[in-house]
C-alpha positions in Angstrom: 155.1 212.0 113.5 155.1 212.3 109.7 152.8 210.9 107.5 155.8 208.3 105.8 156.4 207.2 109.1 153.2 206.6 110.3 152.8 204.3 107.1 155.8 202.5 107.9 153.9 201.1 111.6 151.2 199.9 110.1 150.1 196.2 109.1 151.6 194.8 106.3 154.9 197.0 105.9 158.1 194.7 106.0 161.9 194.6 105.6 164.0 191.7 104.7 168.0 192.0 105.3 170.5 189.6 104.9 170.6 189.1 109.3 167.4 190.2 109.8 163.5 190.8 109.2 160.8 192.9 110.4 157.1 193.1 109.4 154.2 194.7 111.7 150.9 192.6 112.2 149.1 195.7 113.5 147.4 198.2 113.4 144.9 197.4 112.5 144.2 194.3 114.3 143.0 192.0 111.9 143.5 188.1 112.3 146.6 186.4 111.6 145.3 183.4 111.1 147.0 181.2 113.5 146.1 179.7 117.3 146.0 181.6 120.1 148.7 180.5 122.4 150.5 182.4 125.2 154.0 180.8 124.7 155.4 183.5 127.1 153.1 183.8 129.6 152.8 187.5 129.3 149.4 187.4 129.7 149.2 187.4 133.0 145.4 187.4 133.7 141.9 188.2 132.2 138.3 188.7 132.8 135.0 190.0 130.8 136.5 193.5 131.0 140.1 193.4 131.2 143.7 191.8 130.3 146.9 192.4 132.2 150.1 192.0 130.1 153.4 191.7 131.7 157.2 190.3 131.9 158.0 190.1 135.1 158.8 186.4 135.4 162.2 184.4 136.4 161.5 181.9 133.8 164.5 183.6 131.8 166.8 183.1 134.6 165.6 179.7 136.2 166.3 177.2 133.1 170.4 178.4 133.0 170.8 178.6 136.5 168.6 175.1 137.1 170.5 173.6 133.9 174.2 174.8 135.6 173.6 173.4 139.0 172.8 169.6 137.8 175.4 169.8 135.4 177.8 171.2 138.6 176.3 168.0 140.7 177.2 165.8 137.5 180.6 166.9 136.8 181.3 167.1 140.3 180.5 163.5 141.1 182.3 162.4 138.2 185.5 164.6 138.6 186.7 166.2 142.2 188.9 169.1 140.3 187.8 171.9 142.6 188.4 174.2 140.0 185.3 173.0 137.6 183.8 174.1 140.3 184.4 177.9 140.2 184.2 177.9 136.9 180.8 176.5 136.6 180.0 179.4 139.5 181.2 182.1 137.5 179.2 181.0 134.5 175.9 180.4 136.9 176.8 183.9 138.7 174.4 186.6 136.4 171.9 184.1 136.0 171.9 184.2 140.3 172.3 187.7 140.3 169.1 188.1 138.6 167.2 186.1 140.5 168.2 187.6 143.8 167.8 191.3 142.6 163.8 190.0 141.2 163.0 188.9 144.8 163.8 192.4 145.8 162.5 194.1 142.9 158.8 195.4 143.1 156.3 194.3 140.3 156.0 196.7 138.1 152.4 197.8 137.2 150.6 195.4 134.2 149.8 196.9 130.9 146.2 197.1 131.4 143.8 196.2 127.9 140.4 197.2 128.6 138.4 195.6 126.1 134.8 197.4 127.0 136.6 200.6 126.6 138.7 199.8 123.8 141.9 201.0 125.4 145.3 200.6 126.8 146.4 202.1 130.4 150.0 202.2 131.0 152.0 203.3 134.4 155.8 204.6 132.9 158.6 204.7 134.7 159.1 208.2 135.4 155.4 208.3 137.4 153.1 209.1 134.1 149.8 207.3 133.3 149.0 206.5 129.4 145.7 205.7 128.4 146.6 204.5 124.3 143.6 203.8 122.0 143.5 200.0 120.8 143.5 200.9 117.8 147.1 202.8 118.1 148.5 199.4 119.7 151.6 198.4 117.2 152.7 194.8 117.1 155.9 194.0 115.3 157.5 190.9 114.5 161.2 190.9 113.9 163.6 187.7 113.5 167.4 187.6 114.1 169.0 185.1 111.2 172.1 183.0 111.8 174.1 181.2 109.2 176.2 177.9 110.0 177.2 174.6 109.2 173.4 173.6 110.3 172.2 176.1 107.7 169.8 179.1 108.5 168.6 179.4 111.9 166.0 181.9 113.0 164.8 183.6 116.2 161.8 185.9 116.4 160.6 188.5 119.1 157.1 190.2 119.4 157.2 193.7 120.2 154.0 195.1 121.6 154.5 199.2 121.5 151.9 202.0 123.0 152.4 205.5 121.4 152.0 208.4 123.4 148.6 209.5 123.1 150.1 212.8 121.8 150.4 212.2 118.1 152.8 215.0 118.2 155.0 213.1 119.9 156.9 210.3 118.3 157.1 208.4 122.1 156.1 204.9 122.6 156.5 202.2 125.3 157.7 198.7 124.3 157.1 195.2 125.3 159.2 192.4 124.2 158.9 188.5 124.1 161.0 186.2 122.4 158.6 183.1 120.9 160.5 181.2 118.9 159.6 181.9 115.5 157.6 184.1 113.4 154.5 181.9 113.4 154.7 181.9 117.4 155.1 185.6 117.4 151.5 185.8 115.6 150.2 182.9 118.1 151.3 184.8 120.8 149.4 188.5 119.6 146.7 186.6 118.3 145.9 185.9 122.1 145.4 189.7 123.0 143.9 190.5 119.6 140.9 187.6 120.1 140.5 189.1 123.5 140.3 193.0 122.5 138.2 192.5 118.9 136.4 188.7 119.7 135.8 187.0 122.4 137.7 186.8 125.5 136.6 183.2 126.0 138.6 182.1 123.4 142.0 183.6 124.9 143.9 181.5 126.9 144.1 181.7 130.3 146.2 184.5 132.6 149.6 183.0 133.8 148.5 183.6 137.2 145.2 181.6 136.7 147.6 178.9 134.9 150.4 178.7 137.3 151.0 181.2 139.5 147.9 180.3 141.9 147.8 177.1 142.4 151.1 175.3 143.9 153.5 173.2 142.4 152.1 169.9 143.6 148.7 171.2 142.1 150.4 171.3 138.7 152.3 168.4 138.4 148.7 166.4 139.3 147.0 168.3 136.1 150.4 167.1 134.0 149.2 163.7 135.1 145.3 164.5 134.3 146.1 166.4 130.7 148.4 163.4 129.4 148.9 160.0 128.7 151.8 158.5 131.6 154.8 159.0 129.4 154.4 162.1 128.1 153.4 163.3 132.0 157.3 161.8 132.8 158.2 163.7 130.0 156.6 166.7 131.0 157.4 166.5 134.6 161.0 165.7 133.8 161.0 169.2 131.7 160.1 170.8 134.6 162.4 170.0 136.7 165.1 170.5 134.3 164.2 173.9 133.7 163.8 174.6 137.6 159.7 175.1 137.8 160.2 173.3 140.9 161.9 176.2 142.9 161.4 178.9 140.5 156.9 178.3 140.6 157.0 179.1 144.7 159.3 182.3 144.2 156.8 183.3 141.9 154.0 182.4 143.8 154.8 184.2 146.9 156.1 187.8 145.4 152.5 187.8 142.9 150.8 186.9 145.8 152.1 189.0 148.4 153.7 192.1 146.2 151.2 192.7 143.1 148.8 195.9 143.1 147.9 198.2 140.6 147.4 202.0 141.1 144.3 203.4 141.9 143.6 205.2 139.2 144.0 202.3 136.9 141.6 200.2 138.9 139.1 202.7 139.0 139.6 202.7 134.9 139.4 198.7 135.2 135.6 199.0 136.5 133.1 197.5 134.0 130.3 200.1 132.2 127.4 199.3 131.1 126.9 197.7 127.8 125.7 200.4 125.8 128.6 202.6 126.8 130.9 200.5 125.4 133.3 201.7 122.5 133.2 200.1 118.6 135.4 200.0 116.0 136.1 203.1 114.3 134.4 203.3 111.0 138.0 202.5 109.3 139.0 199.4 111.3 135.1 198.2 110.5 135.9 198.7 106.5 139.4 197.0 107.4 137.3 194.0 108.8 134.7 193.6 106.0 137.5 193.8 103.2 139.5 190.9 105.2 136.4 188.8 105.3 135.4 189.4 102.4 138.8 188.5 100.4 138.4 185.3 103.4 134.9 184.3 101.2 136.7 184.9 98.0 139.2 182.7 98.2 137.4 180.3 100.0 135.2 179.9 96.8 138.3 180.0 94.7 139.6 176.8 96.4 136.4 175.3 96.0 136.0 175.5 92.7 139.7 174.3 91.9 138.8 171.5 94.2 135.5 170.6 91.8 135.7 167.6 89.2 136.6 169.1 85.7 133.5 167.4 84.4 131.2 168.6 86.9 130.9 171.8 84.8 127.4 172.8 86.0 128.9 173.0 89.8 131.8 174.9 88.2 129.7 177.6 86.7 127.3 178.0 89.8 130.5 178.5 92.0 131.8 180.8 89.5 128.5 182.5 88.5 128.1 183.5 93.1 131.7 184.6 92.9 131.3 187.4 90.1 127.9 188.4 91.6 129.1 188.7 95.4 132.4 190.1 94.9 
């Protein structure tokens, strides 16, 4: 890979077009500032040593196929043209299709973030194992743009991509979720980020700790415990709408009964002792200090603006730490 390229992957490079924008948000993996929240549920689970990311879920197909069999019911009660009928089938048909091939389909292997080792192990397609330092992870948000009589509409996608260890070799392996927006693109790689660089504590949960474990019954009691009775209704009514109600048991028996992870990677998964595990590399360590330190900066920039103009003694104290610490 050549040097202008490898600058291009990097934090902080962006491109703006008329239909669409890109910017990468690592490496390195500094903070992006916003929450933590797994909007996908790619993360798929988590302990002290590791975090398993994946997108093998029917969420994608459940909410049109759920959505086109009320409105079927609907339209059917209020009209007996046999025809709506078939027509409705043909729309819900690859949304069925899909469903029907991922009960048959094996779940592929996770990719595997090792936090006490500081690295990525991934299982390809064609058989080969990857073992991608964290520090090579890329993260790129990108956002499709739309122009109607509503204006500008937006939708973003987070791509997670692991090179091939062999810098030689301009390979990688992509993993894409759509979030929304560009904010919940940074939410959602904030969530791996906190877990490789902070604490894993303050990552959300897996989806199989979430959901996938505990039944459907289970969940809609915790709607019930997390919030007030109407928005519970609310909530539950969503739910169904969007077919958790079928599409939560499919999920729950083929995670259950069809997930494993090669040997090798769980023999990579084992936890070492603490004094074995990796740090930042000296440059990712400057990276930090210089974002934290900027952080403090601007932090007592804001304070002094935010100071009464005649407390002038306060003014030059804050001013006087600023020119002596930074």
């Amino acid at each position: 890979m050549d040097t202008k390229q490898s600058k291009q992957r990097q934090r902080g490079w962006k491109r703006k077009g008329f239909l669409e924008s890109k910017y990468y948000i690592a490496p390195p993996p500094l903070p992006t500032d916003q929450k933590p929240c797994d909007f996908r549920g790619i993360v798929l689970q988590k302990n002290e040593v590791f975090m398993d990311l994946s997108t093998h879920s029917i969420s994608s197909g459940a909410g049109p196929l759920t959505f086109f069999i009320f409105l079927s019911i609907f339209i059917s009660w209020i009209d007996n043209e046999f025809g709506i009928e078939i027509l409705l089938f043909l729309i819900m048909l690859p949304s069925l299709i899909y469903i029907i091939k991922w009960c048959f389909r094996p779940v592929p292997p996770p990719f595997r973030l090792n936090r006490q080792k500081r690295e990525a192990y991934i299982v390809l397609e064609d058989g080969r194992h990857w073992i991608v330092p964290w520090e090579k992870v890329r993260a790129l948000v990108s956002e499709s743009h739309s122009y109607g009589s509503a204006g500008k509409q937006g939708m973003a996608g987070l791509t997670i991509s692991f090179p091939n260890p062999d810098e030689a070799v301009d390979e990688g392996v992509p993993m894409v979720a759509a979030c929304g927006d560009e904010k919940d693109c940074e939410a959602q790689w904030e969530c791996i980020r906190l877990f490789m660089e902070d604490d894993p504590n303050k990552a959300p949960e897996g989806y199989m700790e979430r959901v996938i474990n505990k039944s459907f019954l289970v969940l809609v009691i915790d709607i019930f415990r997390e919030n007030s009775f109407g928005k519970a209704l609310w909530e539950l009514f969503l739910s169904i709408l969007i077919g958790e109600w079928w599409s939560h048991p499919l999920e729950h028996w083929k995670f259950k009964n069809k997930f494993s992870v090669p040997p090798e990677m769980e023999e990579w998964s084992k936890p070492i002792p603490e004094h074995q595990w990796e740090k930042r590399s000296p440059e990712l360590q400057q990276a930090f200090d210089q974002y934290y330190a900027e952080q403090r900066r601007l932090s007592w920039i804001i304070m002094s603006e935010l100071l009464p103009l005649d407390n002038v003694s306060a003014k030059q104290i804050v001013l006087d730490y600023e020119r002596e610490v930074f």
